[in-house]
NUTIGU-908169 format. One line per field, with one value per residue (C-alpha): x, y negated, z; residue number from 0. Coordinates in steps of 0.1 Angstrom, whole numbers, padded with zeros to 4 digits. Each point is the difference from the previous one (the first is absolute). Example, Ala and Ser with C-alpha at 12.3 -4.5 7.8 and 13.67 -1.06 7.14 Angstrom:
BEGIN
c1: [0123 0014]
c2: [0045 -0034]
c3: [0078 -0007]
resi: [0 1]
// end
This chain:
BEGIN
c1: [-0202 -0018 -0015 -0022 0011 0016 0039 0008 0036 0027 -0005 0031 0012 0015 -0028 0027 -0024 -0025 0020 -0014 0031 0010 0007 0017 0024 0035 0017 0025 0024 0021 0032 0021 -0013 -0027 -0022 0009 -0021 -0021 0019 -0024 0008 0035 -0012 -0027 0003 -0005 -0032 0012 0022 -0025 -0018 0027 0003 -0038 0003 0033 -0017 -0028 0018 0021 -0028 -0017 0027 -0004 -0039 -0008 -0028 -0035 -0028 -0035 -0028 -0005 -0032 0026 0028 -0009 0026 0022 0038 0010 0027 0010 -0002 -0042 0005 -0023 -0018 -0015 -0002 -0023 -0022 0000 -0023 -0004 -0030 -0023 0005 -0036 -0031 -0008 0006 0028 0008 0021 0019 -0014 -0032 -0034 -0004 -0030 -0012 -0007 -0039 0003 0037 0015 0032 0001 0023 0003 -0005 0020 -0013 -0017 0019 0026 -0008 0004 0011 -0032 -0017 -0010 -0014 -0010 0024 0003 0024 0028 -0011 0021 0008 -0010 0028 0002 -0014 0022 -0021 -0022 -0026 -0016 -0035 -0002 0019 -0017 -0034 -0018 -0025 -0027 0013 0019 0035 0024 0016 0026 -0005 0033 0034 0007 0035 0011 0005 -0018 -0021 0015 0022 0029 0007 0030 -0005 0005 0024 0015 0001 0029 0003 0009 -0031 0012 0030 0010 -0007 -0032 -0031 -0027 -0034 -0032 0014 0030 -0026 -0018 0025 0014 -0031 -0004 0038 -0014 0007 -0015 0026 0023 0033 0007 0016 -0017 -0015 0019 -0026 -0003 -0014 -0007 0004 -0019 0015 -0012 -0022 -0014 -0023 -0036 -0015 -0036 -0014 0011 0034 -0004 0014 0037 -0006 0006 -0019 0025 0005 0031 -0018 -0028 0031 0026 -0014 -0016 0034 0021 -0022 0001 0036 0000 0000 -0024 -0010 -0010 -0018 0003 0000 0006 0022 0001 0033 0009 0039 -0012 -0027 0019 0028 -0028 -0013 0029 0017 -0034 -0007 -0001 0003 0034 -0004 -0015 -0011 -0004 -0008 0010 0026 0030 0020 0009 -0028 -0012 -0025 0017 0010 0006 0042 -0001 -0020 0022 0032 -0019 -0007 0032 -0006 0022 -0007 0009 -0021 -0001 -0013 0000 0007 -0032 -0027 -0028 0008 0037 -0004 -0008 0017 0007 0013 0010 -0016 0014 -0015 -0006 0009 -0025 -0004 -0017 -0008 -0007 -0021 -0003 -0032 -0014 -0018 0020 0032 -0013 -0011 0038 0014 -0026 0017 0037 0004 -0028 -0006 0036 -0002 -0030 0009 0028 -0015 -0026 0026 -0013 0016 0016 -0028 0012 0013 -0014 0003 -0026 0006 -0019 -0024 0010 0029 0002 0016 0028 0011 0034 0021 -0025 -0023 -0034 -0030 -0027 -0035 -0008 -0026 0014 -0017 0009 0040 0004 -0003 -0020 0008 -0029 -0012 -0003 0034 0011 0010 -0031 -0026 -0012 -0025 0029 0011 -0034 -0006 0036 0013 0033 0026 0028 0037 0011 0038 0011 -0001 -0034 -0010 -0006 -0025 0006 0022 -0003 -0007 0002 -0039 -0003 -0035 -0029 -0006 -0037 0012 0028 -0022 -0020 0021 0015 -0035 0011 -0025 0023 -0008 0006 0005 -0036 -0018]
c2: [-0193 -0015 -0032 0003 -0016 -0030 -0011 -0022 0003 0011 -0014 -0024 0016 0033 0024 0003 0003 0025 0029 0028 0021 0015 -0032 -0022 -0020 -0003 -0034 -0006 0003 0031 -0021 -0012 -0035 -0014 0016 0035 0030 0022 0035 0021 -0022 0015 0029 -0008 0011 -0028 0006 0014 0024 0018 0006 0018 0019 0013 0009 0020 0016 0007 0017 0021 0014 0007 0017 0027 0000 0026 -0010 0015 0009 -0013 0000 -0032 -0011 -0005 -0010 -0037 -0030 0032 0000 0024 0021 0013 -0005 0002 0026 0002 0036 0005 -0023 -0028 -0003 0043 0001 -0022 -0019 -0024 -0039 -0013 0016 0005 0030 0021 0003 0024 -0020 -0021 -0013 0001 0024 0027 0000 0031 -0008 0023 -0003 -0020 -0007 -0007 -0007 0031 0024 0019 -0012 0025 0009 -0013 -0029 -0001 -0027 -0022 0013 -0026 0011 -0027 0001 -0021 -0019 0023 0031 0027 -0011 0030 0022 -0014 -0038 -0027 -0030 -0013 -0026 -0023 0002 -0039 0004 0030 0005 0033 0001 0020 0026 0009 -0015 -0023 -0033 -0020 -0039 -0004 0014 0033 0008 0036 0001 -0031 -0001 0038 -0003 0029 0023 -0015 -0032 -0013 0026 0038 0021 -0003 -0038 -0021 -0023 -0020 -0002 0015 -0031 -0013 -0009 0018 -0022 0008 -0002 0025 0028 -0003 0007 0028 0011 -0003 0019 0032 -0009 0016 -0016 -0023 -0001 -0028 -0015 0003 -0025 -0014 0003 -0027 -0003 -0035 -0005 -0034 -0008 -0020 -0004 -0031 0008 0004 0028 -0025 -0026 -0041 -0004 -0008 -0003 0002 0030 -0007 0023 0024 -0012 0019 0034 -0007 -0013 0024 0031 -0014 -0021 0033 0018 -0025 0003 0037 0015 0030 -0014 0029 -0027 -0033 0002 -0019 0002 -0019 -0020 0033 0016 0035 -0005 -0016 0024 0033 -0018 -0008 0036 0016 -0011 0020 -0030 -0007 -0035 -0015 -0038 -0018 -0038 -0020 0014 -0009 -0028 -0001 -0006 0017 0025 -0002 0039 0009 -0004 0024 0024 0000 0008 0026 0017 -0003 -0021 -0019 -0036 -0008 -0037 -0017 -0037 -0017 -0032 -0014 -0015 0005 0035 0001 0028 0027 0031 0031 0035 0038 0021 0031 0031 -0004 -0026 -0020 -0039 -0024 -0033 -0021 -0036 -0031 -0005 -0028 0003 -0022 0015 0036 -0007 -0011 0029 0023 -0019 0000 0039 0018 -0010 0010 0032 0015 -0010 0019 0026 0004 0001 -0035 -0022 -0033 -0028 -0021 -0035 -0031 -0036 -0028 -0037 -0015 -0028 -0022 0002 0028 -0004 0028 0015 -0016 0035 0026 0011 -0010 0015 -0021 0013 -0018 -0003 0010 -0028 -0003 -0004 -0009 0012 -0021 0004 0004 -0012 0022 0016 0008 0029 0005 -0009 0025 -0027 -0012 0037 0006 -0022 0005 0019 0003 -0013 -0024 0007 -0034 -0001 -0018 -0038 0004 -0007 -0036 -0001 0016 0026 0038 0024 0037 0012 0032 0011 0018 0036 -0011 -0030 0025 0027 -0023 -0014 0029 0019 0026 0010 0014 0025 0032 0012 -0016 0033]
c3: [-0017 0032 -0004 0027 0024 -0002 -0008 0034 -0001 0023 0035 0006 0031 0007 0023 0024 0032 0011 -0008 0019 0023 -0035 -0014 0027 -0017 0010 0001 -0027 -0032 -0013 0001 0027 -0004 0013 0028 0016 -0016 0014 0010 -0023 -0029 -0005 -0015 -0020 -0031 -0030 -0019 -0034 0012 0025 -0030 -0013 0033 0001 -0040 0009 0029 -0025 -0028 0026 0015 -0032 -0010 0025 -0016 -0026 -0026 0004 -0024 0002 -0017 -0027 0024 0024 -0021 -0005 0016 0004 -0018 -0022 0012 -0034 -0039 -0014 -0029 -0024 0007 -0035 -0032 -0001 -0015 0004 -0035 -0031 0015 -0015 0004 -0005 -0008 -0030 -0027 -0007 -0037 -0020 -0034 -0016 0000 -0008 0027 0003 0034 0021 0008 0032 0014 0022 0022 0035 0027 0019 -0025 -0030 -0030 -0019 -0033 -0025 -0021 -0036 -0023 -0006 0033 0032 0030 0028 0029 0033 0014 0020 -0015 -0020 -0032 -0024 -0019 -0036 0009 -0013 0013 0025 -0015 0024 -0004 -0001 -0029 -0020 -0013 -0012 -0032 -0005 -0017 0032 -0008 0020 -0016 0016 0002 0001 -0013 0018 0011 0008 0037 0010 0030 0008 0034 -0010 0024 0027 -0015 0039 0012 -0008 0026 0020 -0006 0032 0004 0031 0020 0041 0021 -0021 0023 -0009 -0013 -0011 -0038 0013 0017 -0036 -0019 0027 -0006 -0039 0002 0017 0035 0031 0023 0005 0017 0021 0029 0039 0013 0028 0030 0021 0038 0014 0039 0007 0032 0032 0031 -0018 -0031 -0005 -0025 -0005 0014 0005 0019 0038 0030 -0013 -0023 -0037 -0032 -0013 -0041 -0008 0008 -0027 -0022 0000 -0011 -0030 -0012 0004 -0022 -0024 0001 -0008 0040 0008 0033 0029 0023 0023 0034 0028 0027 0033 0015 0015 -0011 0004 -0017 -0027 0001 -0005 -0032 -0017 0008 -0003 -0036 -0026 -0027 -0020 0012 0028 -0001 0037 0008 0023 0028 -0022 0022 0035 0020 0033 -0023 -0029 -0001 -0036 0005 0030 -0012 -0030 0023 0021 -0034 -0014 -0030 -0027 0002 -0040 0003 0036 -0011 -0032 -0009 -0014 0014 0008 0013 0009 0030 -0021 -0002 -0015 0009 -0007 0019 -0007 -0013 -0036 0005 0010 0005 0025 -0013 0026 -0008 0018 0022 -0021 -0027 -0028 0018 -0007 -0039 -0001 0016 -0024 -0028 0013 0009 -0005 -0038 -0010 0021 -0005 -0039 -0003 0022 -0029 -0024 -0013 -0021 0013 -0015 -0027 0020 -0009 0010 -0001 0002 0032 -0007 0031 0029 0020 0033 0015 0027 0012 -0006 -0009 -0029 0000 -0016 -0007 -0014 -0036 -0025 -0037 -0024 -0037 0002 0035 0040 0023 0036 0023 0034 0025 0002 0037 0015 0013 -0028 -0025 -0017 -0031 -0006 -0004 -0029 -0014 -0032 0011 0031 -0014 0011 0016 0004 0029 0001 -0023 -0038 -0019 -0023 -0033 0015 -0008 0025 0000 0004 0021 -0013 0025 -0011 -0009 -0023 -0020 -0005 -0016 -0021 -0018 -0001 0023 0024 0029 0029 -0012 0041 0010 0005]
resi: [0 1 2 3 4 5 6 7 8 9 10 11 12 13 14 15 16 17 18 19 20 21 22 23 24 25 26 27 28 29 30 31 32 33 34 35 36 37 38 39 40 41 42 43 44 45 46 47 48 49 50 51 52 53 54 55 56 57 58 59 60 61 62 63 64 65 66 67 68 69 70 71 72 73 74 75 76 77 78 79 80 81 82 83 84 85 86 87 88 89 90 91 92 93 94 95 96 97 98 99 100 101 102 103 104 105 106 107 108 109 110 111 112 113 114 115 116 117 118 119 120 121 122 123 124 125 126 127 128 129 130 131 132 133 134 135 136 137 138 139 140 141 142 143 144 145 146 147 148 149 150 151 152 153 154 155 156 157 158 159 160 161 162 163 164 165 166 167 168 169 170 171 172 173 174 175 176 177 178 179 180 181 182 183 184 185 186 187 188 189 190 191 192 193 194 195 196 197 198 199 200 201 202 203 204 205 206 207 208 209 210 211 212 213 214 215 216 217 218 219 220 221 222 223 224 225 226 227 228 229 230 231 232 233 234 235 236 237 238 239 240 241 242 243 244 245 246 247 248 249 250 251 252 253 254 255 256 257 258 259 260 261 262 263 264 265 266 267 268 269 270 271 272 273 274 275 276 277 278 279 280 281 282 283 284 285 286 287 288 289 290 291 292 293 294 295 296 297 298 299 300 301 302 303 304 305 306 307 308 309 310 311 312 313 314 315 316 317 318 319 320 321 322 323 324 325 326 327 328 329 330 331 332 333 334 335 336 337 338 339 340 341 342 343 344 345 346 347 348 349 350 351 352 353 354 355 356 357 358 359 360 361 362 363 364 365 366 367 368 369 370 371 372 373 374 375 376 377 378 379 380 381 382 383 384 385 386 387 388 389 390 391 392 393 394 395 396 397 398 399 400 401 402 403 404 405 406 407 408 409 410 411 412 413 414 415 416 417 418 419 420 421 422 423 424 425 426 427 428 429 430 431 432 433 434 435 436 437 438 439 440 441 442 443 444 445 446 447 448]
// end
């Protein structure tokens, strides 16, 4: 949980202005009361339901997908594309709990003054009924031993023999061979990420490789005439953020991602990219409405595409898109210009996408009650970056189309249905990839190198 910066609250009016040409609103409601709406609005699709779309698009392109093998160093955030079967029995060998001695019946024991049992090797001989021979913790358990004593709990006189401190029970500190598993046991299901804990026990199982999903690979087309690489803004140029920004987030949400590159307000520039790729989705910002260089819904009719998303209804973000192009198929997802607008759009269609893509599971829901009001659009969703503390969400500052500086403090964006949320109301919580891995103590990016 963040508690670094502070909890201001939800600014009490909506960041309806300084939408950049991806954002522009349009004036007015859904119904037929009240002012006109804007033409685009008619077919935006209502926030819940173009998630489904991007996770149908997801799963049907997956299908079409067959699993590959890797290696376990490259196995990790990865999803298992069938049952983990136990390769050979676990442990393989009686081996010994603690260190200490291995005894045969019961005691005293006489103690072999020379032997011993190590992990790593074959113990030497058979032990008889009274013997003890020190052994160390994970090693073979010698044929004929019916114990293990601790050596905490043992002591040896001088006349070379072993006594127990405490009661000795056959079997006790001995792990039996396939205590954990037999060979052939399934360990984990088809569909289980794999974690550190998972690769060790791949490992511990006899496993080389693992069979998993692709990675979805991801190009990111940062469009526009107007952004700065380094440097202070000037002179009407702004710094790009979303190019630092994206290729990170879609790794943490599971995406091998081939590059970022920029591409000027030029269609046939635009048009070679997306064609050109070789990624299963491409991810552009900015371009997505109706202005004079805004080229992304051209170049999608020259190149014959499947609009499945054109505009959402939430806000901030509502111009994004998303498409089939063909061949695979593969998918543009096309963000808003603005920063808080893209994070939406990552959120929106990418997320579910790329998810299903990966052969994810959908996240557990949950809902949070907010600490304070939230206010709403009139008729669409909005997400609003929030702070998770104790049993509650706390709306932050900072939350405009354009502003990046609440996200970056948040744990998670709020769903706000239209109209807002009182105080004490529960919200569904979408959680940041960063936040979630976290909190199931999963560390994802199995597609980072």
């Amino acid at each position: 949980m963040k508690e670094s910066v502070p909890d201001d609250g939800v600014d009490d009016v909506l960041a309806l202005v300084g939408r950049s040409r991806a954002e522009a609103p349009g004036p007015a409601t859904d119904s037929g009361t009240g002012p006109a709406s804007h033409p685009e609005r008619h077919r935006a699709t209502p926030w819940p339901e173009a998630r489904a779309v991007a996770a149908r698009a997801g799963a049907k392109a997956a299908a079409g997908r067959p699993p590959v093998r890797v290696p376990l160093g490259q196995a990790l955030g990865r999803v298992l594309a069938e049952p983990l079967h136990a390769l050979t029995d676990l442990p393989s060998f009686d081996t010994s709990a603690m260190d200490g001695w291995a005894v045969a019946g019961p005691g005293p024991w006489r103690i072999d003054p020379d032997g011993a049992v190590l992990a790593g090797h074959a113990p030497a001989g058979t032990l008889d009924d009274g013997d003890a021979v020190r052994i160390a913790t994970g090693a073979r358990v010698p044929s004929g031993a019916t114990a293990v004593v601790r050596s905490e709990h043992a002591r040896a006189d001088t006349a070379g023999q072993l006594h127990a401190r405490h009661e000795v029970v056959p079997g006790q500190d001995i792990r039996p061979r396939g205590q954990e598993c037999r060979s052939g046991d399934r360990l984990l299901p088809a569909g289980s990420t794999v974690t550190p804990a998972f690769l060790g026990l791949a490992a511990a199982a006899g496993y080389d490789e693992l069979t998993v999903h692709p990675c979805p690979r991801v190009e990111v087309l940062v469009l526009g005439d107007e952004l700065l690489t380094s440097g202070l803004p000037q002179e009407g140029l702004i710094r790009d953020a979303l190019g630092p920004m994206l290729g990170p987030w879609l790794r943490a949400l599971g995406a091998e991602v081939l590059g970022t590159r920029r591409v000027g307000d030029d269609a046939d520039a635009l048009y070679a990219a997306v064609t050109g790729s070789a990624a299963d989705v491409v991810v552009t910002t900015g371009g997505t409405a109706a202005g004079p260089v805004d080229h992304v819904h051209p170049v999608l009719a020259k190149a014959g595409a499947t609009l499945l998303v054109d505009g959402v209804k939430v806000r901030p973000g509502h111009p994004m898109l998303l498409a089939e192009l063909g061949r695979g198929p593969r998918h543009l997802v096309g963000l808003p210009g603005n920063p808080l607008a893209a994070v939406s759009g990552l959120l929106t269609l990418a997320e579910p996408l790329l998810r299903t893509l990966a052969g994810r599971p959908v996240p557990e829901p949950y809902r949070v009650p907010v600490r304070e009001e939230i206010h709403g659009h009139p008729y669409d969703t909005r997400l609003v970056p929030v702070l998770l503390r104790g049993d509650e969400a706390a709306p932050l500052h900072y939350n405009g189309p354009a502003m990046l500086r609440g996200i970056a403090a948040a744990d998670g964006m709020a769903v706000v249905p239209s109209g807002g949320a009182r105080p004490g109301q529960t919200l569904d919580v979408l959680d940041l990839p960063w936040t979630a891995a976290s909190a199931q103590g999963e560390a994802q990016g199995g597609c980072f190198t």
